[in-house]
C-alpha positions as CSV (number, residue, x, y, z in Angstrom):
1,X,154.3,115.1,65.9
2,X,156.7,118.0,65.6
3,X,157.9,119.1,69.3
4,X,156.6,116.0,70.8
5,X,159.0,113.8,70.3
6,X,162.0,112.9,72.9
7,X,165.5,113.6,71.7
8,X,168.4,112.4,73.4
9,X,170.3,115.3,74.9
10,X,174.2,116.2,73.8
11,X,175.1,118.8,75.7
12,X,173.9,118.2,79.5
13,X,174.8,121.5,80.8
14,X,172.8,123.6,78.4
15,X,169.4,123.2,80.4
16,X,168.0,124.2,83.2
17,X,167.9,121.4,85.2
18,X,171.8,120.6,84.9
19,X,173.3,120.2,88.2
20,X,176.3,122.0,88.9
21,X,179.5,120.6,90.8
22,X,178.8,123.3,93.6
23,X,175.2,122.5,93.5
24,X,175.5,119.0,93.8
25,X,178.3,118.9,96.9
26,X,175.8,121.4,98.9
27,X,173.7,119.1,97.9
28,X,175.2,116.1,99.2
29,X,176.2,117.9,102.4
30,X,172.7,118.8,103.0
31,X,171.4,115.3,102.9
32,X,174.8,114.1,105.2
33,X,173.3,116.5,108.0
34,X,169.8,115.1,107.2
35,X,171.1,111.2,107.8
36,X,173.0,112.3,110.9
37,X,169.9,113.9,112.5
38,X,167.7,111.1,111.8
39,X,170.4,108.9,113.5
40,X,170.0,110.7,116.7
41,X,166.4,110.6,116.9
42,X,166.3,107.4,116.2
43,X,168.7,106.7,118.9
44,X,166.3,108.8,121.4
45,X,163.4,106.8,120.5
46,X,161.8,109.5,118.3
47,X,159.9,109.5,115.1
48,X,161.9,109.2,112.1
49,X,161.0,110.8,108.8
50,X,161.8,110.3,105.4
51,X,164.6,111.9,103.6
52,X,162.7,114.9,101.0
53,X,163.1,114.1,97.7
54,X,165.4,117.0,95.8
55,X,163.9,118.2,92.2
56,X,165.5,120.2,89.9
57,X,164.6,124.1,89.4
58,X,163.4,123.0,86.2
59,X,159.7,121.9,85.3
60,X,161.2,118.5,84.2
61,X,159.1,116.5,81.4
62,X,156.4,117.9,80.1
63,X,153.3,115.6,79.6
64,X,151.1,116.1,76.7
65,X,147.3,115.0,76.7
66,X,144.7,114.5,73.6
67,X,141.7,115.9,75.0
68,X,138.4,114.5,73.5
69,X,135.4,115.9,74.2
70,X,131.9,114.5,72.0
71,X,128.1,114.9,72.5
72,X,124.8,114.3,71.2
73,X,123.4,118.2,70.6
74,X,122.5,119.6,67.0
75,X,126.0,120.0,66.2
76,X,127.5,122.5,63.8
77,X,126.8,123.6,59.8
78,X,129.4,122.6,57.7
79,X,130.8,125.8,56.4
80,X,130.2,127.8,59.8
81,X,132.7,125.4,61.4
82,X,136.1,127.0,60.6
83,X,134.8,130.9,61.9
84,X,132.7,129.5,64.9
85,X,135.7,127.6,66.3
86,X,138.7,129.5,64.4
87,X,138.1,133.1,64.9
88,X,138.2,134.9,68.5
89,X,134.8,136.5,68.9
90,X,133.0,135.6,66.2
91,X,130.0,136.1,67.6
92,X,128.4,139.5,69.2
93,X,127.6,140.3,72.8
94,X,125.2,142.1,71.8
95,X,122.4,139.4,71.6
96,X,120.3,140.1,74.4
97,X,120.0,136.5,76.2
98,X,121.3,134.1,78.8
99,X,123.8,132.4,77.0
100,X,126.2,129.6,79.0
101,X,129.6,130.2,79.9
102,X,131.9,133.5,81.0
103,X,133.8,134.2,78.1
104,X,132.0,133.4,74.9
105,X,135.1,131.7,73.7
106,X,135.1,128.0,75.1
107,X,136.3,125.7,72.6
108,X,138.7,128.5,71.6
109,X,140.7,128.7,74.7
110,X,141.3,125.1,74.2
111,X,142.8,126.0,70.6
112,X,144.6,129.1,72.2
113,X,146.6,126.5,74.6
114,X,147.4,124.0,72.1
115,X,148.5,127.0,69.7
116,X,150.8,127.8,72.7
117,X,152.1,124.5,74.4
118,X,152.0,122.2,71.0
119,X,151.5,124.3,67.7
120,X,149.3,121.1,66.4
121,X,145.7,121.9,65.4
122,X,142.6,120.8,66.8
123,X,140.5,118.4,64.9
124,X,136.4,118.7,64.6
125,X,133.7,116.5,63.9
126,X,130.2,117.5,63.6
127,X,126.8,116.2,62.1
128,X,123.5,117.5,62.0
129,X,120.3,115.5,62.7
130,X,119.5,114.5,58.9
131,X,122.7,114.7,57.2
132,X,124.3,111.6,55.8
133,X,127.3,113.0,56.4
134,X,129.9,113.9,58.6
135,X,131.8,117.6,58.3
136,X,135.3,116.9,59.3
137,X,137.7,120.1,59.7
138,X,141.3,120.3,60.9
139,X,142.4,124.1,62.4
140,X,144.6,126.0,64.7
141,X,144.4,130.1,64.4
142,X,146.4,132.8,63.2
143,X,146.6,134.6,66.6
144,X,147.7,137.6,65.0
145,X,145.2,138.0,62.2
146,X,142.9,136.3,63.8
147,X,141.1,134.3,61.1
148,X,141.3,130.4,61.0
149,X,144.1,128.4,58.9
150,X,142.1,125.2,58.1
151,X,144.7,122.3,57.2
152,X,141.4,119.9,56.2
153,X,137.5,120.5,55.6
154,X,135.6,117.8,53.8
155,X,132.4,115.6,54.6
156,X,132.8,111.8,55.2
157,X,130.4,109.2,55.2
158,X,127.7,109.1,58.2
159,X,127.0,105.9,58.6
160,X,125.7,105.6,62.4
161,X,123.1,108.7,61.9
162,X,124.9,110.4,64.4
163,X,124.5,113.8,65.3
164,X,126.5,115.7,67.6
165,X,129.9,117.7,67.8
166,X,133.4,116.2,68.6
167,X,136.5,118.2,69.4
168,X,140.0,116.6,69.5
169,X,142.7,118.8,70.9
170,X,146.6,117.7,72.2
171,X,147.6,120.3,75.1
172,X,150.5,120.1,77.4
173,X,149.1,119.7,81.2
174,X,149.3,118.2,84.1
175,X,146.9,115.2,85.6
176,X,148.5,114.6,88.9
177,X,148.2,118.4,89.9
178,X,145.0,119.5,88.5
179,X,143.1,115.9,88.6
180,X,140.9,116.9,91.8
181,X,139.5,120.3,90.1
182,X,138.9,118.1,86.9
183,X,136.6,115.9,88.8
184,X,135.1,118.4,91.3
185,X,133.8,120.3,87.8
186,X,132.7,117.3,86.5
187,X,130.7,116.7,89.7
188,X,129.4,120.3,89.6
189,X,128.3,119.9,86.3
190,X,126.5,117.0,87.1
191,X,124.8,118.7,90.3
192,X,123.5,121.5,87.9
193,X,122.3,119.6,84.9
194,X,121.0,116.7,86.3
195,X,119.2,116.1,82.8
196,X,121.9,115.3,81.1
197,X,124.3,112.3,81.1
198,X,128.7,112.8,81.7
199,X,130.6,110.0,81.0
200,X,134.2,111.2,82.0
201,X,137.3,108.6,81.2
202,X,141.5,109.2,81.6
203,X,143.5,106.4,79.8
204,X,146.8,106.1,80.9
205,X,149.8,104.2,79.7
206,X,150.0,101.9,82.7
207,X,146.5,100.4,83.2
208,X,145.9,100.6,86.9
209,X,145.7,104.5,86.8
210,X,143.1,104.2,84.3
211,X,140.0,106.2,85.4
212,X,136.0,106.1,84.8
213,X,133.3,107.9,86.1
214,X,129.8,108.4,84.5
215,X,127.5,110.9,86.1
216,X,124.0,109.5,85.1
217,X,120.9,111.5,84.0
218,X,117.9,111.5,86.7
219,X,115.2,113.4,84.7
220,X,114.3,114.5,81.0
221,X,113.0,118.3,82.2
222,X,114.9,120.8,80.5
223,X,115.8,124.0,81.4
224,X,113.3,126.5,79.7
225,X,114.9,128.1,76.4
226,X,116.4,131.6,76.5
227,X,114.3,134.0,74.3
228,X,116.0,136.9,72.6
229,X,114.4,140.3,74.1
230,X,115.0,143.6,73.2
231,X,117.4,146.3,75.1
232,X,117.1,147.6,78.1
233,X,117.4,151.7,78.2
234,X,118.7,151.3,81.7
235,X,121.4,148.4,80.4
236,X,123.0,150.0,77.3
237,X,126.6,151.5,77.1
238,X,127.3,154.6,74.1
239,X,128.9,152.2,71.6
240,X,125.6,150.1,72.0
241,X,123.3,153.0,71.0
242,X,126.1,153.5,67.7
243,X,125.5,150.1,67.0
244,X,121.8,150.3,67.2
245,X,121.4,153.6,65.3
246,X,123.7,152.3,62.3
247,X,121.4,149.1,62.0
248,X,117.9,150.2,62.5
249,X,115.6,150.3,59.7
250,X,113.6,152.8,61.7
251,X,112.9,156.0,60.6
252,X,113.1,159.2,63.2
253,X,113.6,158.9,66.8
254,X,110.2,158.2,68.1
255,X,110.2,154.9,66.4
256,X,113.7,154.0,67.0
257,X,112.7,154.7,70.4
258,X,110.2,152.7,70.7
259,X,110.9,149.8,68.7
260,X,114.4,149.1,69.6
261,X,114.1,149.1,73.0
262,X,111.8,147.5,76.2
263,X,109.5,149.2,78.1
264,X,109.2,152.2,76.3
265,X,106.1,153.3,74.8
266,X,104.7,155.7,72.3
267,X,103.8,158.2,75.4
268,X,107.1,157.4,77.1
269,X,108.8,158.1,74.0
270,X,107.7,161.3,73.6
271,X,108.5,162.5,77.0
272,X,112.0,161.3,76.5
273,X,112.0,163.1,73.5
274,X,111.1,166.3,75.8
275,X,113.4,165.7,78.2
276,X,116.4,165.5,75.9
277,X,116.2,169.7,74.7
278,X,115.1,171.7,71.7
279,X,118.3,170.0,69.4
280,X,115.9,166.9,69.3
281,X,112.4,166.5,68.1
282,X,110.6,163.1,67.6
283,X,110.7,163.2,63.2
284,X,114.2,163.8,63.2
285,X,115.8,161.0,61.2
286,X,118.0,158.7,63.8
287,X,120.7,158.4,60.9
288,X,121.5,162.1,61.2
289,X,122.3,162.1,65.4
290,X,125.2,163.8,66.3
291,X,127.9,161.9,68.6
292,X,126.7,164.6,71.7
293,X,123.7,163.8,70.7
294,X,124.2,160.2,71.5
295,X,126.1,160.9,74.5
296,X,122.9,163.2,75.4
297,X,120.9,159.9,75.2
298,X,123.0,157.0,77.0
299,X,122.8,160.5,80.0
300,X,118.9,160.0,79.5
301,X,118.8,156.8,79.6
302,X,121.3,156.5,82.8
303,X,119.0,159.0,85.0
304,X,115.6,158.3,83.9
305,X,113.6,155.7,85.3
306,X,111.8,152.6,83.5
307,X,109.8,149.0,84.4
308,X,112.2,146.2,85.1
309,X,112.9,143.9,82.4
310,X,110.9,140.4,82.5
311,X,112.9,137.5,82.6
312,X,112.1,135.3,79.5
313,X,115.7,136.1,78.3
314,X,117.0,133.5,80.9
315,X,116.9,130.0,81.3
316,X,117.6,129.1,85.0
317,X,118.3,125.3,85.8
318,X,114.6,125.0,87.7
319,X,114.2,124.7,91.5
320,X,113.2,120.8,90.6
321,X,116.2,119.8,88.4
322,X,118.7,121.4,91.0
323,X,117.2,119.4,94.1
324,X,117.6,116.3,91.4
325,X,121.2,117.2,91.4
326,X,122.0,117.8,94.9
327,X,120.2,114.5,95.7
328,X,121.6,112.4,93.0
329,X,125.5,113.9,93.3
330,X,125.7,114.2,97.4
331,X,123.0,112.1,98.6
332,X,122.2,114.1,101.5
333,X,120.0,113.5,104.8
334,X,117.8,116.4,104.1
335,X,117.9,119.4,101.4
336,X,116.1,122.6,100.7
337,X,116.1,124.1,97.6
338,X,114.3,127.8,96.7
339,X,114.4,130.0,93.4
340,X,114.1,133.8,93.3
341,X,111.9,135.7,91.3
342,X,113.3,137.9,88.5
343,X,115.5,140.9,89.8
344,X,117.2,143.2,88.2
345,X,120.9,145.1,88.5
346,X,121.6,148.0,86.4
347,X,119.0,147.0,84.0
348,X,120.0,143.3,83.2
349,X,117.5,140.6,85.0
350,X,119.0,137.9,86.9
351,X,117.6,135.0,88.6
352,X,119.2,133.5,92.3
353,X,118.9,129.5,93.0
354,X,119.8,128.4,96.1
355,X,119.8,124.9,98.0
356,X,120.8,123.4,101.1
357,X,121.9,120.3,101.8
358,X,123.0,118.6,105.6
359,X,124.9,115.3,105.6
360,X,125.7,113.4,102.6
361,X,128.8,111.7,101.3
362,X,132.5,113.3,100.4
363,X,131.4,116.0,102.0
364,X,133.4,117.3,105.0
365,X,132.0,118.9,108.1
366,X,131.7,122.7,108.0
367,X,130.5,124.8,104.9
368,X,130.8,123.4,100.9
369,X,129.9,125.9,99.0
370,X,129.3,125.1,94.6
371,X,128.5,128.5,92.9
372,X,127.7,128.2,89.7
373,X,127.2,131.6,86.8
374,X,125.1,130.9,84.1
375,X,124.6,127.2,84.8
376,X,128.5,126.7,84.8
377,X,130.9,126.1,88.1
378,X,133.0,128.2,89.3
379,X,136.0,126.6,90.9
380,X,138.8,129.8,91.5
381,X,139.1,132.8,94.0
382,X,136.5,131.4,96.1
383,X,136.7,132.9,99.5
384,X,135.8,136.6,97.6
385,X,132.8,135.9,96.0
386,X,129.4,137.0,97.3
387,X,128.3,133.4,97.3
388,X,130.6,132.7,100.2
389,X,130.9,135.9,101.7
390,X,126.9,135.2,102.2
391,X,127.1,131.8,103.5
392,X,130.3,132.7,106.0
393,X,129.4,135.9,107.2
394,X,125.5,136.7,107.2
395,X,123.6,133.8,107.3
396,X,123.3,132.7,111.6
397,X,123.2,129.4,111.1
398,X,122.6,128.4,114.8
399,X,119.4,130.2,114.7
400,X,118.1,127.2,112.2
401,X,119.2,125.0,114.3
402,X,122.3,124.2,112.0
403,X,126.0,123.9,113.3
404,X,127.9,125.5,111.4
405,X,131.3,124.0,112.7
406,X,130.6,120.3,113.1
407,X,126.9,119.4,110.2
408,X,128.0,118.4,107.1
409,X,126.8,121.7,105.1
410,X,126.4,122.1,101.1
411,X,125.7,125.3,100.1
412,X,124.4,125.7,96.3
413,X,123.9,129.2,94.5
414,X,123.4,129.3,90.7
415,X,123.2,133.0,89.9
416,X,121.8,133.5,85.8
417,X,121.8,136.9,84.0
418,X,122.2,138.4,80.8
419,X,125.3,140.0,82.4
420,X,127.1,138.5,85.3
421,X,129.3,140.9,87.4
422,X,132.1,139.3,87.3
423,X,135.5,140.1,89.1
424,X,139.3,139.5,88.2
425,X,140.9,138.9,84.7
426,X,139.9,135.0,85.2
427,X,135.9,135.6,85.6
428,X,135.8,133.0,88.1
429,X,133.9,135.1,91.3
430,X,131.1,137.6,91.6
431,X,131.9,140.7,93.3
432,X,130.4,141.1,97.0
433,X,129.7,145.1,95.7
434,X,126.7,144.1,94.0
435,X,124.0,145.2,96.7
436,X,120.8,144.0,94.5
437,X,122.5,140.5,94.1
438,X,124.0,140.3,97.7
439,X,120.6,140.4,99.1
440,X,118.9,138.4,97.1
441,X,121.5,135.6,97.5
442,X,120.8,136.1,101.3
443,X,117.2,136.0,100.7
444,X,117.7,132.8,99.2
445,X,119.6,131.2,101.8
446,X,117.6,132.4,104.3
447,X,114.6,130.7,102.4
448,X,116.2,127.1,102.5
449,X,117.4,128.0,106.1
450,X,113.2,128.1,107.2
451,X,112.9,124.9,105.7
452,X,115.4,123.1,106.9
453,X,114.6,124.3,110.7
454,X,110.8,122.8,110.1
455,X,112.4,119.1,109.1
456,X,115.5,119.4,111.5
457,X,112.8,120.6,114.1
458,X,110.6,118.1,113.7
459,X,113.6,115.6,113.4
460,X,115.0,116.3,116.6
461,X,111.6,116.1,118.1
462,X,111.4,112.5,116.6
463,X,114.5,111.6,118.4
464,X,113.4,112.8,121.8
465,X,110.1,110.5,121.8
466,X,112.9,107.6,120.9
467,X,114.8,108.6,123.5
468,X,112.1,109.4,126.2
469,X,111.2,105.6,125.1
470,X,114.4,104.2,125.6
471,X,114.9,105.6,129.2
472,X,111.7,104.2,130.3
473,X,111.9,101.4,128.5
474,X,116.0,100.7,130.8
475,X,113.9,101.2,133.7
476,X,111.3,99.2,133.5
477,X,113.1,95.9,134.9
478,X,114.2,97.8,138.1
479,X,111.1,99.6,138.8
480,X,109.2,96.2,137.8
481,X,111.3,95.0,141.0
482,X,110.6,97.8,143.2
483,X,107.0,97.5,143.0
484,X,106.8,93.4,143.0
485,X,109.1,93.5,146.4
486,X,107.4,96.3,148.0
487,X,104.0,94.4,147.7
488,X,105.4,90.7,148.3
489,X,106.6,92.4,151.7
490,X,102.8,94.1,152.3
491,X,101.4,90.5,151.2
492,X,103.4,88.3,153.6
493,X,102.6,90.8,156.5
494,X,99.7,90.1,159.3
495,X,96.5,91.0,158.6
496,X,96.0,94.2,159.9
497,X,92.8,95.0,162.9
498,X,91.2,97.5,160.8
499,X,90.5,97.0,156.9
500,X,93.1,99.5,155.6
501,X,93.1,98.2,151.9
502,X,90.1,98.0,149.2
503,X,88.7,95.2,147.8
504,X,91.0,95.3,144.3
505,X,93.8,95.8,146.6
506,X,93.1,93.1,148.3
507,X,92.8,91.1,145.4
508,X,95.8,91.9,144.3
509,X,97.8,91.1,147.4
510,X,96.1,87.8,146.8
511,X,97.4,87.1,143.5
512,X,101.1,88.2,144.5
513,X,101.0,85.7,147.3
514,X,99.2,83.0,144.8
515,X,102.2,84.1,142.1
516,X,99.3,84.5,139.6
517,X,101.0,88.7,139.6
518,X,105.1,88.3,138.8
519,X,107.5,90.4,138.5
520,X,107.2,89.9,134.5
521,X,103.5,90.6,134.9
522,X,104.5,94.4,136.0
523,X,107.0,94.4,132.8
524,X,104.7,93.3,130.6
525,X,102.1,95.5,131.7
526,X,104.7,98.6,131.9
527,X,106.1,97.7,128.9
528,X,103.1,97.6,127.2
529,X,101.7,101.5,128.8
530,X,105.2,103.0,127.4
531,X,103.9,102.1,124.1
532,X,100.5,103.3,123.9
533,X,102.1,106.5,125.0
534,X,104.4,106.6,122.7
535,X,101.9,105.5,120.1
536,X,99.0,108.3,121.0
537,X,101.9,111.1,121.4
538,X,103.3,110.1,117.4
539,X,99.7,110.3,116.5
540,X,99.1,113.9,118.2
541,X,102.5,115.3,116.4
542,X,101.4,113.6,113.2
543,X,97.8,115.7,113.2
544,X,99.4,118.8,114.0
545,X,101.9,118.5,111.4
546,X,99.4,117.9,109.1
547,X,100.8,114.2,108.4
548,X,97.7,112.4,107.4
549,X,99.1,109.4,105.9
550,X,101.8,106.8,106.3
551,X,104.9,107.1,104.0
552,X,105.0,105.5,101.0
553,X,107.7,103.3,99.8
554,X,108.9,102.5,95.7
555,X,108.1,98.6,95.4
556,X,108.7,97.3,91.9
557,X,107.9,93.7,91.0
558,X,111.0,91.9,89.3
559,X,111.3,89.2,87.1
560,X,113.1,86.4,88.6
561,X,115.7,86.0,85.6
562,X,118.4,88.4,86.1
563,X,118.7,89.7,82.0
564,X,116.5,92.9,82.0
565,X,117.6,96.6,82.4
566,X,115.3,98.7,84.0
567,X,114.9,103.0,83.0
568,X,113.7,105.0,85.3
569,X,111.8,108.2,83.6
570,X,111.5,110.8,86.4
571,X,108.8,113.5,86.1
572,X,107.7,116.7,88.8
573,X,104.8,114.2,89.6
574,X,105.8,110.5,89.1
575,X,108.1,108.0,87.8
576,X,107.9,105.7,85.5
577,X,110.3,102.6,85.1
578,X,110.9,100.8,81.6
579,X,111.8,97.5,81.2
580,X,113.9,96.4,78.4
């Protein structure tokens, strides 16, 4: 592999990283001062600490990965592969749907980097369910022309049925650095699609650093399928309308109107129509519109007012699948999960998902916020997006009974829209500008934060019967003494002149001086009255809480030999485990 390979270098003081005489003596003086003072403190008694290591100003060796990533989707038609995965914006934003990811380019950028860092191409494998055979394709891109240079496109043999995509690419990186955001994707990718299965390995040269970690699937319900829609008057930009008026087959402006858009009618039509002047009338043929005459329009359009779009063009993860995710990823104490109803910001609908979570494992005390855009995490530039901007600043979490500094807190909004305001050149945070979507994130939370107060409420009243039972239950023995004391004392006095005691009383005093009433008599009986309390004040907090029934455990008979695998299909209802 051209560029790859390590040559043995001639001429030492050429690069970068060449130390000079000078350089090295300062060098050397610096680490002399460094052993001296080390001396001392050792001498004193203090802590020592070890000598920093020196690194050149270069970035030393470069490391090189093959990155492969395969799956088990519908994979890609033969001759669409070189333009779907050679050619920068192939496709159109102008399809008016959810679609997954920020830039529209994914597998691209990956081509991009090993076009920049390597020069070697990337190298695709794809079948569709029903071929025989598998499309094979080798690429990189002509940057400047933008248009694909395929090395290799032919179909091989499909022997396994499979069907699917696989992408091979070599990129210079580095693991050590970046391995924590690799994995804390991998983990947010999990959280949000909880229906599908991640098996994520890194092979190394020396075996011990080899790495494995599968994400399993917990349920089979899939996120509902984005339906393409129409345009929103309210959404479109001028070159939009161009667009749309060079490739209607409609007529005059009333139908174009009305046929190309949402939410406008034949009635609404005309009185845009009206509103636009005496240069337009409704049979005037859209091909002959003027550019001020567009511009005329997109103003129209801008001012005047129409229904909200519906939200069948997106395809939110579900309020079940992301509980599923938090539950199966964190494994937290308790969570709360709540999805918004359609909203919509500056025409395009979006749809909020939010979910708490307190307690759980890796996660540290305080706030850990995921946000996630279109079903995808967003890792970068963090502390300005209006996710946790939200959570931080106007959410009063001690009002939920939540502590904000010290409870293990996981905060999860996934935010999906046919247009996602993002911020910043990278696209990795939402701007905290967007008043429709900063209150509807705050909504959200707020939602999750009501039912998380009920459970930790109800929780915290749990814990005081326990501990109302434990203090009564330490005092028992003593007051067990007091009482059998006080009335051996009364017993083994003289019988008083006058009748001062009833006739159980007396019977009692009887049985203390007969020992037939002991001090574990009182225990037992004390003991015993804690109990029933406790029992009747469970039962009371039970009927008000509408509790009407013990909770239920999972309890699956297994065969005594050790050979079988068991699947478990999860449902919104129940679950069903296979044995194999």
């Amino acid at each position: 592999m051209i560029g790859l390979v390590d040559r043995q270098r001639v001429d030492e003081a050429l690069y970068d990283d060449f130390e000079s005489e000078k350089a090295r003596e300062k060098r050397l003086a610096k680490e002399a001062r460094f052993q001296e003072s080390q001396a001392k403190n050792a001498a004193l008694g203090k802590k020592v600490k070890d000598a920093p290591s020196v690194r050149g100003k270069g970035r030393g060796e470069a490391a090189f990965f093959k990155v492969t990533c395969k799956d088990n989707g519908r994979g890609m038609p033969h001759d669409d592969i070189p333009n779907m995965l050679g050619r920068v914006l192939s496709g159109t934003k102008y399809g008016l749907r959810q679609t997954r990811g920020k830039f529209g380019l994914g597998a691209k950028m990956a081509l991009i980097w090993s076009k920049m860092s390597t020069g070697l191409p990337i190298e695709i494998k794809s079948s569709m369910k029903g071929q025989n055979y598998t499309s094979f394709c080798r690429l990189d891109i002509d940057i400047h022309k933008n248009i694909p240079h395929v090395h290799l496109h032919e179909k091989r043999e499909n022997k396994t049925h499979w069907h699917g995509a696989e992408i091979e690419v070599i990129i210079e990186g580095n693991w050590t650095t970046h391995r924590s955001k690799i994995l804390h994707y991998m983990r947010q990718m999990a959280v949000i699609t909880p229906y599908a299965q991640f098996l994520f390995k890194f092979l190394s040269d020396a075996a011990d650093k080899n790495l494995t970690i599968k994400f399993t699937r917990r349920t089979d319900v899939m996120p509902p399928v984005p339906l393409q829609t129409k345009h929103h008057p309210s959404a479109v930009d001028l070159l939009l309308i161009k667009r749309l008026v060079a490739e209607t087959t409609k007529q005059n402006l009333l139908q174009f109107l009305q046929h190309e858009f949402v939410n406008i009618s034949k009635p609404h039509a005309e009185r845009l129509i009206g509103e636009m002047g005496p240069d337009f009338s409704q049979k005037m043929a859209v091909k002959s519109l003027t550019s001020q005459q567009l511009v005329r329009i997109h103003q129209l359009f801008r001012q005047a007012k129409f229904d909200d779009p519906s939200g069948n063009c997106l395809s939110p993860a579900g309020e079940y699948n992301l509980r599923l995710g938090i539950i199966k990823e964190l494994h937290p104490d308790m969570v709360a999960t709540h999805a918004s109803s359609p909203q919509v910001f500056e025409g395009h609908p979006f749809i909020v998902e939010a979910g708490i979570s307190i307690g759980g494992k890796d996660v540290k005390q305080g706030l850990n916020i995921f946000r996630f855009a279109n079903r995808i995490p967003l890792l970068f530039e963090q502390g300005a997006d209006v996710i946790t901007r939200t959570a931080a600043k106007r959410i009063s979490w001690s009002s939920y009974k939540i502590n904000q500094q010290q409870d293990k807190i996981g905060v999860f909004v996934s935010i999906v829209s046919t247009k996602i305001p993002f911020k910043g050149t990278g696209k990795e945070y939402i701007g905290d500008d967007i008043t429709e979507i900063s209150s509807a994130v705050k909504s959200a939370l707020k939602q999750c934060c009501l039912q998380l107060k009920s459970k930790i409420v109800k929780k915290l009243q749990a814990r005081e019967r326990q501990d109302r039972k434990r203090n009564l239950n330490r005092y028992i023995p003593d007051v067990a003494r007091a009482v059998m004391e006080t009335l051996v004392e009364i017993a083994d006095q003289s019988p008083p002149k006058r009748p001062r005691y009833d006739k159980e009383d007396e019977e009692l005093l009887e049985k203390v001086n007969s020992q037939e009433v002991t001090e574990m008599t009182f225990r037992d009986c004390l003991t015993q009255h804690v109990e029933q309390v406790d029992y009747e004040m469970a039962l009371d907090y039970a009927m008000q809480s509408g509790v009407s029934e013990e909770p239920r455990e999972a309890i699956y008979l297994n065969s005594l030999e050790g050979s079988y695998k068991f699947v478990d299909l999860q449902s919104p209802v129940f679950v069903f485990r296979f044995v194999h």
